[in-house]
LUMGU-346396 format. One record per residue (C-alpha): residue number from 1; x, y, z. Coordinates in pm, whole numbers, plus 50000, padded with zeros to 5 digits. Layout:
{r NUM, {X, Y, Z}},
...
END
This chain:
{r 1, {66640, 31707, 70319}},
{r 2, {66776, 31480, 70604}},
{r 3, {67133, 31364, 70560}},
{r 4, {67327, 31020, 70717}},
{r 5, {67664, 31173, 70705}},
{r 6, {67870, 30846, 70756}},
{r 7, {68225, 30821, 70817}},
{r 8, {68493, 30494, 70976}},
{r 9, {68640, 30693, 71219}},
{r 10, {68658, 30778, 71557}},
{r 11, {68444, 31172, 71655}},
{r 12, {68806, 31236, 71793}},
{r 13, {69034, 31120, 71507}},
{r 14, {69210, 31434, 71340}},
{r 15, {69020, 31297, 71018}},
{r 16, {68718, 31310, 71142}},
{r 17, {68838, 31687, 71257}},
{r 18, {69057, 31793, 70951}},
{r 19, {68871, 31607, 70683}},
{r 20, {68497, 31540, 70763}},
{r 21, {68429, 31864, 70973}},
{r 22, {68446, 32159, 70643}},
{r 23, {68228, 31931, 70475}},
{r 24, {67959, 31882, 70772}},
{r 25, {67963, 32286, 70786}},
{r 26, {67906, 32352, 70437}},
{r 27, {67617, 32100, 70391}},
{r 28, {67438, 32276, 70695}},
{r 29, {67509, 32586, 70511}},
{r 30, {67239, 32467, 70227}},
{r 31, {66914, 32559, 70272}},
{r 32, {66791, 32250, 70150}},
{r 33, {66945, 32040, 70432}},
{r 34, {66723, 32033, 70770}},
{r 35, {66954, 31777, 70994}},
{r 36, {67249, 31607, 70938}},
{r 37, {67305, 31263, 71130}},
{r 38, {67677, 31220, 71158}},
{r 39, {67778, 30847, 71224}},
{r 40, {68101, 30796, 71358}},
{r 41, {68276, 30439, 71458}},
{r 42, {68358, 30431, 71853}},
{r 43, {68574, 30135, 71881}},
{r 44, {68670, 29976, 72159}},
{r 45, {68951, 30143, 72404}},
{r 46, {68818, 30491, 72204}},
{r 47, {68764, 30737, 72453}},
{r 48, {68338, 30848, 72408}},
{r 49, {68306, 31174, 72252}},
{r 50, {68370, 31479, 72451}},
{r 51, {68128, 31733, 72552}},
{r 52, {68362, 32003, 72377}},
{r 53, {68382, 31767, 72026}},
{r 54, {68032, 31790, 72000}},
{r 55, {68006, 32141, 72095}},
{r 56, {68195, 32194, 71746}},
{r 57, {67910, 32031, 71549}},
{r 58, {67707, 32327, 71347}},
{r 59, {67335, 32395, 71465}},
{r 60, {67177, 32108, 71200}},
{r 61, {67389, 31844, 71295}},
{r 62, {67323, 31583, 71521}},
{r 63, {67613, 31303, 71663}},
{r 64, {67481, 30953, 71609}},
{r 65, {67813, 30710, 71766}},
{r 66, {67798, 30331, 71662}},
{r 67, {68009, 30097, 71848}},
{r 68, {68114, 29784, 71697}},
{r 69, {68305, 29514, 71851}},
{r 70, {68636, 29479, 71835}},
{r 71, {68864, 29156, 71833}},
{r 72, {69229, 29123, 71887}},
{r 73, {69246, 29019, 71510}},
{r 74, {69183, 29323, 71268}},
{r 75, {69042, 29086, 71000}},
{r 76, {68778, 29001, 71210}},
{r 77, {68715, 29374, 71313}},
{r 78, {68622, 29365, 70952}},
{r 79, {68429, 29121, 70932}},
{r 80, {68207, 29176, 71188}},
{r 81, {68171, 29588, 71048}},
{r 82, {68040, 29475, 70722}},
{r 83, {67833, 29191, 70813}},
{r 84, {67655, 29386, 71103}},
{r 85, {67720, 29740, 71030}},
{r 86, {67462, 29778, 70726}},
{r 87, {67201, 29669, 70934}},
{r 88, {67218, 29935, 71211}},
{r 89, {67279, 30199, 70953}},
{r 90, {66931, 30122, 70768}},
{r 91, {66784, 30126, 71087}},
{r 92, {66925, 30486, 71142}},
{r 93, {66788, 30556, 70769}},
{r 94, {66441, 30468, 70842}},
{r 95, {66435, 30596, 71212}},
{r 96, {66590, 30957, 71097}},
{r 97, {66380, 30914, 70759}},
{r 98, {66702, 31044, 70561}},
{r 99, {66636, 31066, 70198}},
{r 100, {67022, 31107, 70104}},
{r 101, {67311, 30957, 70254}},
{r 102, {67667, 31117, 70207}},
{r 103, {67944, 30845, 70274}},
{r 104, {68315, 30998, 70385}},
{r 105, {68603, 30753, 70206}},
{r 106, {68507, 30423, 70026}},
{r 107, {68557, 30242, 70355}},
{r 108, {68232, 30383, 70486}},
{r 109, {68140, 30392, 70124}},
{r 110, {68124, 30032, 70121}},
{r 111, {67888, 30054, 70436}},
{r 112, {67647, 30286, 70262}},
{r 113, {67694, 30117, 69964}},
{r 114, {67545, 29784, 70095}},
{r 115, {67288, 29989, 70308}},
{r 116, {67134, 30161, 70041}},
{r 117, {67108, 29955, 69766}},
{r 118, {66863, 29744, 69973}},
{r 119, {66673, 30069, 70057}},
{r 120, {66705, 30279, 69691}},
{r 121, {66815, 30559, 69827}},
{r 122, {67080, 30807, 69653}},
{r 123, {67448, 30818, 69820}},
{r 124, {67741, 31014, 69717}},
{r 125, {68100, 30891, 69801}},
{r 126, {68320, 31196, 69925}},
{r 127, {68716, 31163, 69991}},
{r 128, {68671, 30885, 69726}},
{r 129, {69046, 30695, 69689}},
{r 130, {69167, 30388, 69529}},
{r 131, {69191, 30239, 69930}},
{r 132, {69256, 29916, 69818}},
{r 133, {69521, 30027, 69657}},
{r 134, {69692, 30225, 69870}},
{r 135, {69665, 29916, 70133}},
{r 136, {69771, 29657, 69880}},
{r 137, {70094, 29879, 69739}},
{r 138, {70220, 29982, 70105}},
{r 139, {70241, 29594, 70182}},
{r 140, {69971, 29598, 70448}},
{r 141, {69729, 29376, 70276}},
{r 142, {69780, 29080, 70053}},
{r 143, {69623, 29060, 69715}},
{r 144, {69454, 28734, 69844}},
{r 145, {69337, 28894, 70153}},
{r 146, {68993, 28905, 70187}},
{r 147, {68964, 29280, 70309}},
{r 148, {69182, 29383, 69980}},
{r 149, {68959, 29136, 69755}},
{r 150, {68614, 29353, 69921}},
{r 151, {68737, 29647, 69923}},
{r 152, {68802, 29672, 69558}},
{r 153, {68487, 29490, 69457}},
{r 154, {68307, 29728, 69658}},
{r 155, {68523, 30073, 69504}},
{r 156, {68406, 29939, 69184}},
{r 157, {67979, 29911, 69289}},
{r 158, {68046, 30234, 69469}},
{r 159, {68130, 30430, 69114}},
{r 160, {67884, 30323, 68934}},
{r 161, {67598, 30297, 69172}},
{r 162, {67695, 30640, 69366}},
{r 163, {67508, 30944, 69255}},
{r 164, {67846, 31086, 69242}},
{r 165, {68177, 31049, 69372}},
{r 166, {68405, 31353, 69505}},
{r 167, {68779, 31277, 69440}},
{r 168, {69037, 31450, 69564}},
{r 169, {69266, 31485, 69230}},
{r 170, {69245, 31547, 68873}},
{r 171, {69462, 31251, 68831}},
{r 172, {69235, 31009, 69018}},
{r 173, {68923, 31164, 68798}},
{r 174, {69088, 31105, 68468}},
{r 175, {69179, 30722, 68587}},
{r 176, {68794, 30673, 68736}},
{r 177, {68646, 30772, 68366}},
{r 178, {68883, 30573, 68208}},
{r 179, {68848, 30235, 68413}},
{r 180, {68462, 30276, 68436}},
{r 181, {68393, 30542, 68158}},
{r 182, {68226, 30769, 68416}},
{r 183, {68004, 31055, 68281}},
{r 184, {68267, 31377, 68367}},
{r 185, {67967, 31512, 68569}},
{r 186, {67936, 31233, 68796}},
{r 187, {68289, 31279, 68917}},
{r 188, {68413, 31637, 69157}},
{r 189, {68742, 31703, 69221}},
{r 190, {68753, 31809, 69555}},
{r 191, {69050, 31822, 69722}},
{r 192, {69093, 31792, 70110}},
{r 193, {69004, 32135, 70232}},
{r 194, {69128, 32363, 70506}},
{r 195, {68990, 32571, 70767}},
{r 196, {69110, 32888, 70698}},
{r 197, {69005, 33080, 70980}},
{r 198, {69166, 32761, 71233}},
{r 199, {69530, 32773, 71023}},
{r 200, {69666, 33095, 71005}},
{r 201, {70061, 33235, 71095}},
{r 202, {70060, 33414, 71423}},
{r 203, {70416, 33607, 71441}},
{r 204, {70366, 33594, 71835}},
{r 205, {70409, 33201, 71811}},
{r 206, {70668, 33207, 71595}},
{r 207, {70920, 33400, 71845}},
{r 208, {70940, 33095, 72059}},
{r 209, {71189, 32953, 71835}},
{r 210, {71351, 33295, 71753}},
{r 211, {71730, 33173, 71656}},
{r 212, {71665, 32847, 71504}},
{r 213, {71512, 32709, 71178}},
{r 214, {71192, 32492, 71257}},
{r 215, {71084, 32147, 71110}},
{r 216, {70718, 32022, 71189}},
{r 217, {70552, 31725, 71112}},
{r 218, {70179, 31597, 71192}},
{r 219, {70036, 31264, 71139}},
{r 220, {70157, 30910, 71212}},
{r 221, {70432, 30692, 71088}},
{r 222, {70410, 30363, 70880}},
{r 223, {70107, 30221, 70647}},
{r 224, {70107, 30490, 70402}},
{r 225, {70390, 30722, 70559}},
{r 226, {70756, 30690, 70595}},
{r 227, {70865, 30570, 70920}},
{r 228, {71249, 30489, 70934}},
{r 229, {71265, 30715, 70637}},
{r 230, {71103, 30981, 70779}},
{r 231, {71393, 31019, 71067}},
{r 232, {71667, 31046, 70843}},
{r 233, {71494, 31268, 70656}},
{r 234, {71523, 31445, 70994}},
{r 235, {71884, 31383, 71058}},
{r 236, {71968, 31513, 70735}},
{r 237, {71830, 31847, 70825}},
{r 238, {72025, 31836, 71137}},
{r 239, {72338, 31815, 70962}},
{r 240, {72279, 32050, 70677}},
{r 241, {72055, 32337, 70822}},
{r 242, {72271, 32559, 71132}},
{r 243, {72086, 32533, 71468}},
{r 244, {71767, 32293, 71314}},
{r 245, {71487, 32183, 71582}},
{r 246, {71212, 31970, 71492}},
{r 247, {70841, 31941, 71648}},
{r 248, {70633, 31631, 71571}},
{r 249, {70262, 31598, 71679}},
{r 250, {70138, 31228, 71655}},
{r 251, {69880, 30998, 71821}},
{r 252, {70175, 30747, 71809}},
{r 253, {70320, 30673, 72204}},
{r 254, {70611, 30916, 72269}},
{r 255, {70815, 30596, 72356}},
{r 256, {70808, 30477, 71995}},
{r 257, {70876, 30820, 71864}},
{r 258, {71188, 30846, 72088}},
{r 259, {71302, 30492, 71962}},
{r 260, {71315, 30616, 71602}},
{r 261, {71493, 30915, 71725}},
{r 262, {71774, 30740, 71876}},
{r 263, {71846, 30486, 71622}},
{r 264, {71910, 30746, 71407}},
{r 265, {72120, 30931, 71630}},
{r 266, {71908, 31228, 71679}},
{r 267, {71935, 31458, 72002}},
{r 268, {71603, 31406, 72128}},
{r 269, {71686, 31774, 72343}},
{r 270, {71636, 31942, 72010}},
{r 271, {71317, 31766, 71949}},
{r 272, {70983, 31863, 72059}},
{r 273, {70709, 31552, 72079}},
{r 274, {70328, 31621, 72174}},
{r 275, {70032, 31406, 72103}},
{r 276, {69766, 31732, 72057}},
{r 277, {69421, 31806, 71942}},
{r 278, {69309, 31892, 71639}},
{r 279, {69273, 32215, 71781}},
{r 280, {69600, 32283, 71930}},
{r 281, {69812, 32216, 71573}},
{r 282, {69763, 32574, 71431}},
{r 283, {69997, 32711, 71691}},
{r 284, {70254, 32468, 71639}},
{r 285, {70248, 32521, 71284}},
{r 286, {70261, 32932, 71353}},
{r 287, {70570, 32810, 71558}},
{r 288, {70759, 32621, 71264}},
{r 289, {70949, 32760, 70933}},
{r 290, {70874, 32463, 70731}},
{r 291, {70698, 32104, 70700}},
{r 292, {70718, 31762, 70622}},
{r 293, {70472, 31517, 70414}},
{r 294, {70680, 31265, 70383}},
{r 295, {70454, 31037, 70221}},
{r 296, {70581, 30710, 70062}},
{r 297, {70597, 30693, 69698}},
{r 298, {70375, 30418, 69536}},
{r 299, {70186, 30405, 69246}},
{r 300, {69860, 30509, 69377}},
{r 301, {69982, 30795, 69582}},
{r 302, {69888, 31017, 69281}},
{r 303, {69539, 30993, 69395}},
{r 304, {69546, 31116, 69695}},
{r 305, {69528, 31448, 69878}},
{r 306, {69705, 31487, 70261}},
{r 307, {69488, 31705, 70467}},
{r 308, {69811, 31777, 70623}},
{r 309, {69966, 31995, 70314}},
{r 310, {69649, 32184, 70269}},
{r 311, {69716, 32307, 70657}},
{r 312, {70052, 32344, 70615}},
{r 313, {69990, 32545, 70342}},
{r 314, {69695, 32819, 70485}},
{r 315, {70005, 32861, 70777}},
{r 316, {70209, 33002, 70505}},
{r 317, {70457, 32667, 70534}},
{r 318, {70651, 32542, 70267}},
{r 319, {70638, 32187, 70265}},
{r 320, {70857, 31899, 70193}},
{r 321, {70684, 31673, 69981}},
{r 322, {70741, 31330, 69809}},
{r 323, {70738, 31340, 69442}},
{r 324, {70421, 31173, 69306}},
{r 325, {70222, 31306, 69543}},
{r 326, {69903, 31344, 69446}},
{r 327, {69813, 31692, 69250}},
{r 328, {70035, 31887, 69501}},
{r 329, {70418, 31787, 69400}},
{r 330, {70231, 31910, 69053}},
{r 331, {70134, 32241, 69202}},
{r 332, {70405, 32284, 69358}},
{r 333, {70662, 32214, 69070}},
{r 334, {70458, 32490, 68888}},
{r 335, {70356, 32731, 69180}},
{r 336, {70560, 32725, 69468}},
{r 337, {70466, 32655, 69820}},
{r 338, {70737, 32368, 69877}},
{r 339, {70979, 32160, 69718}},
{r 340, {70988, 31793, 69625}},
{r 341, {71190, 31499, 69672}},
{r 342, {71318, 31139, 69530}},
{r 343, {71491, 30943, 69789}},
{r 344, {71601, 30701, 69498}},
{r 345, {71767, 30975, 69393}},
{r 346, {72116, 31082, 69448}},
{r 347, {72098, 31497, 69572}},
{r 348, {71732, 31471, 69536}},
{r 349, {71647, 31557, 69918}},
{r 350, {71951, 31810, 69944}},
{r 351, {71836, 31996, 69628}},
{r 352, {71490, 32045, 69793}},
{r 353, {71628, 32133, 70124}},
{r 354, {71808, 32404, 69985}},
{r 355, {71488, 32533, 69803}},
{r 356, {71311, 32518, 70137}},
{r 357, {71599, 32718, 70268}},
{r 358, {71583, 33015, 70022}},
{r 359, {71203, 32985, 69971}},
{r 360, {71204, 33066, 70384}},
{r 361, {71476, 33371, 70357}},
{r 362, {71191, 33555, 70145}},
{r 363, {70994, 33760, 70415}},
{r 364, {70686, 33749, 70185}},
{r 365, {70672, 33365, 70214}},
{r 366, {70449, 33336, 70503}},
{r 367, {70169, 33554, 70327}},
{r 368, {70215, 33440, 69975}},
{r 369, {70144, 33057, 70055}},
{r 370, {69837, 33057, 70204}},
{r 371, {69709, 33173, 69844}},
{r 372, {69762, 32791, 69712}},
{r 373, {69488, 32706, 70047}},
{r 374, {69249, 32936, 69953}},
{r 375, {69309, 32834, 69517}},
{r 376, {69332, 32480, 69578}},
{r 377, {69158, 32393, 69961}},
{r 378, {68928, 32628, 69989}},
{r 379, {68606, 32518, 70181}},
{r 380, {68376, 32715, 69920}},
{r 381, {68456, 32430, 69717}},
{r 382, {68280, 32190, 69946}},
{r 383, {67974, 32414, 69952}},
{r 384, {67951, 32411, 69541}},
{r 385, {68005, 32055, 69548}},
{r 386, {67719, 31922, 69732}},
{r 387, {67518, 32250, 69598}},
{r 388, {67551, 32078, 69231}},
{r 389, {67454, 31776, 69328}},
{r 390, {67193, 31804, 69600}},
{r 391, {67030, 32006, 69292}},
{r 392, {67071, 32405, 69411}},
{r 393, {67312, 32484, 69146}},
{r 394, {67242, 32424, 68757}},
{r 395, {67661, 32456, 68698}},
{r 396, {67851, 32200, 68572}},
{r 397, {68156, 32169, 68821}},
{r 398, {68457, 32098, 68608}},
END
């Protein structure tokens, strides 16, 4: 079996690296699979893959970069990927003779989608989200806007012309049966897994920061994440929690960062900014107590699944989490692991600081949390998944 493994990203974007990269390594793992041809998007002003990036690839897989123009204007970005992109990926089909193509998010799903209808050849749809949605809710897209109107036309071919879709939460598998009354064995939940053996607590690490209580958070701000909020989330754990630092790693400039810091009257002195690689977060994470998702709270959030918690997590972290978020403000409400918060709500944030607080005084914390990883993120999972439906497994996932 020959696999296009096609994602929208960048070979150097953390999601390509936190999201896409367990999956590649468990679908070499298969016997079944002979080479994998992973497609990634190298825009414009995107450095070209590294030697090292590559390096990281397993034995079956081969890079295959596509670089598509880019204009000034985003909507014509667009455009151009979905009027020109289909074409060079049935190329790649027929030059690579694939006979399956796995698609990573319903953005590239829409790619493969229009690719391999034309062709007849089988796709599945992993990291499979209500994109449109989330776009559309968080006020970056217009109902009337073309890429909103697409992308949800296209989400809807995609389930029920995929050989199967992989969701990321019970939630979002219940809703997908409903709207399109989905056979239950055309739909996985699979939620965002974690590299166990990359995110793990080193106590070494940790001493850097031996007399204060450490805040991390890792990802970007804005689109589907707090921004302004996010800071006085921040200041609000400088003024409740004695000697609080804070460490944030994002691809954002520093400069921007620092601007959010000030206006809300944050010591930048007892905050740590890096942009790092994928690579690099483990240790920062080993250095911290607890972490932030501060994801916004709309509608569709419920769907979703932040790689971020599931690494948070597997560094024994207890995380700060937005309620509504998709299955994990549900796990942890019954299991532990973090607490949640309203910011409509009066006391809501304070209440969960404090359970942060007490849930890091246990000494048993940092060992006991990487158990929801392995129950909930494990990368076994991922194996299983494409096992059942590549045909080496006669289970029914549930």
């Amino acid at each position: 079996m020959i696999i296009l493994f096609v994602t929208y990203w960048s070979l150097s974007d953390g999601l390509t690296q936190g999201a896409a990269m367990p999956h590649l390594r468990q679908l070499a793992a298969l016997e079944q699979v002979r080479r994998i041809v992973l497609v990634t998007l190298e825009r414009k002003g995107v450095p070209a893959p590294t030697i090292g990036l590559t390096a990281q690839l397993p034995d079956k897989v081969v890079h295959q970069p596509i670089y598509p123009r880019d204009y000034k204007l985003n909507l014509l970005s667009k455009i151009f990927d979905f009027m020109v992109l289909p074409g060079q990926l049935k190329k790649l089909v027929q030059y690579e003779k694939a006979d399956h193509i796995v698609a990573v998010g319903t953005l590239a799903g829409a790619l493969v989608h229009l690719t391999a209808i034309p062709l007849k050849i089988p796709y599945l749809v992993s990291f499979y989200e209500p994109h449109a949605a989330y776009m559309q809710e968080n006020k970056v897209w217009k109902t009337y806007d073309p890429r909103y109107v697409f992308q949800k036309k296209w989400e809807k071919e995609q389930a029920l012309a995929a050989q199967g879709l992989l969701v990321v939460s019970d939630a979002f598998k219940r809703e997908l049966m409903r709207r399109y009354t989905l056979p239950a064995e055309k739909v996985v939940v699979l939620r965002n897994a974690v590299d166990e053996a990359m995110f793990y607590y080193s106590k070494e690490v940790r001493r850097v920061f031996s007399n204060a209580t450490v805040g991390i958070y890792v990802g970007k701000y804005g689109g589907l994440y707090y921004a302004h909020e996010a800071f006085q989330i921040y200041r609000r754990c400088f003024e409740v929690i004695p000697n609080f630092r804070l460490i944030i790693l994002s691809p954002q400039p520093q400069e921007e960062i620092l601007q959010y810091l000030v206006a809300c009257a944050i010591d930048v002195e007892k905050v740590h900014v890096a942009s790092v690689t994928h690579a690099e977060v483990p240790a920062y994470l080993s250095a911290a107590d607890f972490a932030f998702a501060t994801i916004k709270s709309y509608p569709s959030a419920r769907y979703c699944s932040p790689v971020k918690i599931g690494e948070y997590w597997a560094n024994g972290l207890p995380v700060l989490l937005t309620e509504g978020v998709g299955d994990d403000s549900d796990i942890i409400h019954r299991e532990g692991g973090g607490a949640t918060f309203n910011l409509k709500e009066e006391g809501s944030l304070d209440r969960a600081l404090l359970k942060i607080l007490q849930i890091i005084q246990d000494p048993a914390h940092r060992q006991q949390i990487p158990e929801l990883a392995r129950k909930y993120r494990s990368s076994e999972r991922i194996r299983e998944a494409y096992a059942y439906f590549f045909g080496q497994s006669g289970e029914e996932l549930p």
